[in-house]
C-alpha positions in Angstrom: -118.0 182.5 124.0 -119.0 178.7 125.3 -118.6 177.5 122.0 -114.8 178.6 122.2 -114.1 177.3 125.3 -116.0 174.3 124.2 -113.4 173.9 121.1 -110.4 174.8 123.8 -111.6 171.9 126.0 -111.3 169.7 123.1 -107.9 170.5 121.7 -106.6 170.3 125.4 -108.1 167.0 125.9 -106.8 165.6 122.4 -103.7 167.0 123.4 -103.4 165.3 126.8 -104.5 162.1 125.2 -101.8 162.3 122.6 -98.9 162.9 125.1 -100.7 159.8 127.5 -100.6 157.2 124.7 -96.8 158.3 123.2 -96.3 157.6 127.3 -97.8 154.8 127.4 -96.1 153.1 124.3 -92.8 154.4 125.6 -93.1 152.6 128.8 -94.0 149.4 127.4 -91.0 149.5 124.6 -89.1 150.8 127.7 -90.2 147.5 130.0 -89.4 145.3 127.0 -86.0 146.5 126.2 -85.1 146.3 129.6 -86.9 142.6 130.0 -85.2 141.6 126.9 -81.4 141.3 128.2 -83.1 139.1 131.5 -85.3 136.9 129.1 -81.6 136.0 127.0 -80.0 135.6 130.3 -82.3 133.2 131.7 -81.8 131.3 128.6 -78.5 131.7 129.0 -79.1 129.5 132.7 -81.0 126.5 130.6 -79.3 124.7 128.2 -80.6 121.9 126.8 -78.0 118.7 127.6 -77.8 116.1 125.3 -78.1 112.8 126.7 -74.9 109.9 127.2 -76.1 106.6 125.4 -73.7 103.9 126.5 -72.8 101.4 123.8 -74.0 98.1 124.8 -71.9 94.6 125.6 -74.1 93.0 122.8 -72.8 95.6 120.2 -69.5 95.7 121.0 -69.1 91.7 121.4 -69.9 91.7 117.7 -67.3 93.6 116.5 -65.1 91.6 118.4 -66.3 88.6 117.2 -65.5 90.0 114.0 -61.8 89.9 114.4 -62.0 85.9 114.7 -58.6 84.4 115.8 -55.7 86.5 116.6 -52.5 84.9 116.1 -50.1 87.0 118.8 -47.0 85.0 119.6 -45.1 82.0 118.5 -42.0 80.6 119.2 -39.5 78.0 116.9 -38.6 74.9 118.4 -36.2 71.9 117.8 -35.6 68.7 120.3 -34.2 65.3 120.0 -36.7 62.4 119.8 -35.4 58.9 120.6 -38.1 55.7 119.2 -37.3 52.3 119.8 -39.1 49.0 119.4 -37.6 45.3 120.5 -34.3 46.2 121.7 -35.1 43.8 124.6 -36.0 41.0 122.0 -32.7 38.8 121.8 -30.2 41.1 123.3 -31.6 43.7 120.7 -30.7 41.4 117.9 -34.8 41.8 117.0 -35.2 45.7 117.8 -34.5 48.7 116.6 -33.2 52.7 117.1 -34.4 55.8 116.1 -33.0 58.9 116.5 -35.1 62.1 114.8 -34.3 65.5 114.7 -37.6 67.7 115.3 -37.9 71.5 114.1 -41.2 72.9 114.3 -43.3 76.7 115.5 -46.1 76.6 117.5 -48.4 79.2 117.2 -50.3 80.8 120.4 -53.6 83.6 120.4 -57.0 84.1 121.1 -60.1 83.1 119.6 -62.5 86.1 120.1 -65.4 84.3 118.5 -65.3 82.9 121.9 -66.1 85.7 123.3 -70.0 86.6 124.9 -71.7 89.7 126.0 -70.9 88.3 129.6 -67.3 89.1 128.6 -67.9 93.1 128.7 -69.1 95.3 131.3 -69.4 98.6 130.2 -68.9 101.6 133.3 -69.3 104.6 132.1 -68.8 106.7 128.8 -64.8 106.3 129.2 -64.3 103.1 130.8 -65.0 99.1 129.8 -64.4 95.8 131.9 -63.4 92.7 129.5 -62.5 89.3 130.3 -60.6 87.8 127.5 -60.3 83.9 126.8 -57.1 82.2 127.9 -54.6 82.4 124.9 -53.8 79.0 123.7 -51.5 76.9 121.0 -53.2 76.7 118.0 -53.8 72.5 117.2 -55.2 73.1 113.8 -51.7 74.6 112.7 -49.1 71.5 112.2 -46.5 72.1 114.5 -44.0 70.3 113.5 -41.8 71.2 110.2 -41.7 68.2 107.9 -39.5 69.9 105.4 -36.4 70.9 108.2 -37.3 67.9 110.2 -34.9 64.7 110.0 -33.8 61.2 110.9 -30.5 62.1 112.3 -29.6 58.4 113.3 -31.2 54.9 112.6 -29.8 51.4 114.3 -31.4 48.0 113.2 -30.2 44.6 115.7 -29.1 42.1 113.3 -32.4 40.0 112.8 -34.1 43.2 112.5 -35.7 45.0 109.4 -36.7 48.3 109.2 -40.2 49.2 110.5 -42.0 52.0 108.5 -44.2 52.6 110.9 -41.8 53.6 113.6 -40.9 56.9 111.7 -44.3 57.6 111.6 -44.6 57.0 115.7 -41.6 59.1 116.1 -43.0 61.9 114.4 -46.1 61.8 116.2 -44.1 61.7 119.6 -41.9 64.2 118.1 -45.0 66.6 117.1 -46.2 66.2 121.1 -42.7 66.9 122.7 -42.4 69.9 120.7 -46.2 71.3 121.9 -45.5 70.2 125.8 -42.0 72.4 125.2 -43.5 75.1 124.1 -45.8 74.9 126.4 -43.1 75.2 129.1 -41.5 78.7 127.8 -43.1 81.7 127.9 -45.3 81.7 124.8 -48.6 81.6 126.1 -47.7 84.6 128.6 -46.3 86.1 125.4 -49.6 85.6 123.4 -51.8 87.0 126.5 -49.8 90.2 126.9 -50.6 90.8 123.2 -53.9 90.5 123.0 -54.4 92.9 126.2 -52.2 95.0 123.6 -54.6 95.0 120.9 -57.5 94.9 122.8 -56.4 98.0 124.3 -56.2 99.9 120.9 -59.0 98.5 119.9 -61.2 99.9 122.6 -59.5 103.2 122.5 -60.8 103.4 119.0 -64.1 103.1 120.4 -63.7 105.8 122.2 -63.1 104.4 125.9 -59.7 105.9 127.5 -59.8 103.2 130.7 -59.7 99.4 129.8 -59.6 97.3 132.2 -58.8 93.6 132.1 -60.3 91.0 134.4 -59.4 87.5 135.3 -62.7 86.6 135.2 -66.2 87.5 134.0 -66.7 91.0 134.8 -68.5 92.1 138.1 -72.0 93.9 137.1 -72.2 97.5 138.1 -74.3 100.7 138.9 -76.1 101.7 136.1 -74.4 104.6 134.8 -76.2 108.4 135.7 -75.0 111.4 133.9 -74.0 114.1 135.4 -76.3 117.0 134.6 -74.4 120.3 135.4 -76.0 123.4 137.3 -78.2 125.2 134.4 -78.6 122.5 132.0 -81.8 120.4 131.2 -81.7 117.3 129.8 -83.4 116.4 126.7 -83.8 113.3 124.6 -83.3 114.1 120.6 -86.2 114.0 118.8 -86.1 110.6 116.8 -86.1 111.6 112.9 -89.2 109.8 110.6 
């Protein structure tokens, strides 16, 4: 008789034990399906950021550099140039009159080579300071036009021979009343405006969607801080080897 209720006692207890451990396991794949949906939400909360590296004024000077001189404006010029020599020698008997036509273009830009790391103050992601150089007429190219260009008129006094050189001085007088003419229009206004123009697109291909020009070497400012929003966290890419 104790032996049976021996054997009882032990089905009971293996029994109990059974239906404690299926409880047990249940509870636990219970706590993590339920933990599961909080653990992917609190991921949700902290996303990883990825950190605004601002170009710098050194970089961006070089492709500037690049470009050289821009030629952005020119304007075609013609003026009457007067050269005489003697013509108070003798009544004007000893002298001489010159009358030249002058036709020429001068040609007005900007020299970016010029142009220095000083020159570029980068803000923030979307906005850049520059300070361009001045636009200028271009000495190297020959402003006057030898092939349209012409003595319209020459007068010799009647001891007088012709001087060769006088053409010569007329042209180079000629050459310098064209370049203070065309200094006196609108060319070098002209010439500025259009490099702004292309400086613009230029630095909107960059990426920047503010450019802003300044008369003179740009003020420093703040160092740019990114704005992190609520639930992000910053991190710095892992440099590939």
């Amino acid at each position: 008789m104790l032996r049976k209720l021996a054997y009882l006692f032990l089905i009971v207890f293996f029994v109990m034990g059974a239906i404690a451990a299926y409880t047990f396991v249940a509870t636990i794949n219970k706590a993590e399906s339920v933990a599961q949906p909080i653990q992917d939400f609190v991921k949700q909360l902290v996303i990883p950021a990825t950190p605004v590296v601002l170009p710098s004024s050194t970089t961006i000077v070089r492709q500037i550099n690049d470009l050289a001189r821009l030629e952005t404006a020119s304007v075609e010029l013609q003026k009457n140039v007067i050269a005489e020599r003697n013509n108070d020698v003798l009544w004007g008997m000893m002298g001489e009159t010159l009358i030249f036509e002058a036709h020429g273009l001068a040609v007005a830009g900007v020299d970016f080579a010029n142009m220095t790391p000083a020159d570029i103050q980068v803000v923030d992601p979307t906005t850049v300071m520059i300070h361009l150089p001045p636009a200028t007429i271009f000495e190297d190219l020959p402003l006057l036009d030898t092939e349209t260009s012409r003595v319209l008129d020459r007068d010799t006094g009647l001891f007088a021979s012709v001087d060769a050189q006088l053409e010569t001085l007329v042209r180079q007088e000629a050459e310098a009343a064209l370049r203070e003419e065309a200094e006196a229009t609108e060319l070098l206004e002209i010439a500025n405006y259009n490099a702004q123009q292309f400086m613009l697109t230029f630095m909107q291909g960059l990426g920047f969607e503010s450019v802003i020009f300044t008369e003179d070497i740009p003020p420093t400012v703040e160092p740019y801080e990114q704005v992190i929003p609520k639930g992000y966290v910053l991190v710095t890419p892992t440099p590939i080897r």
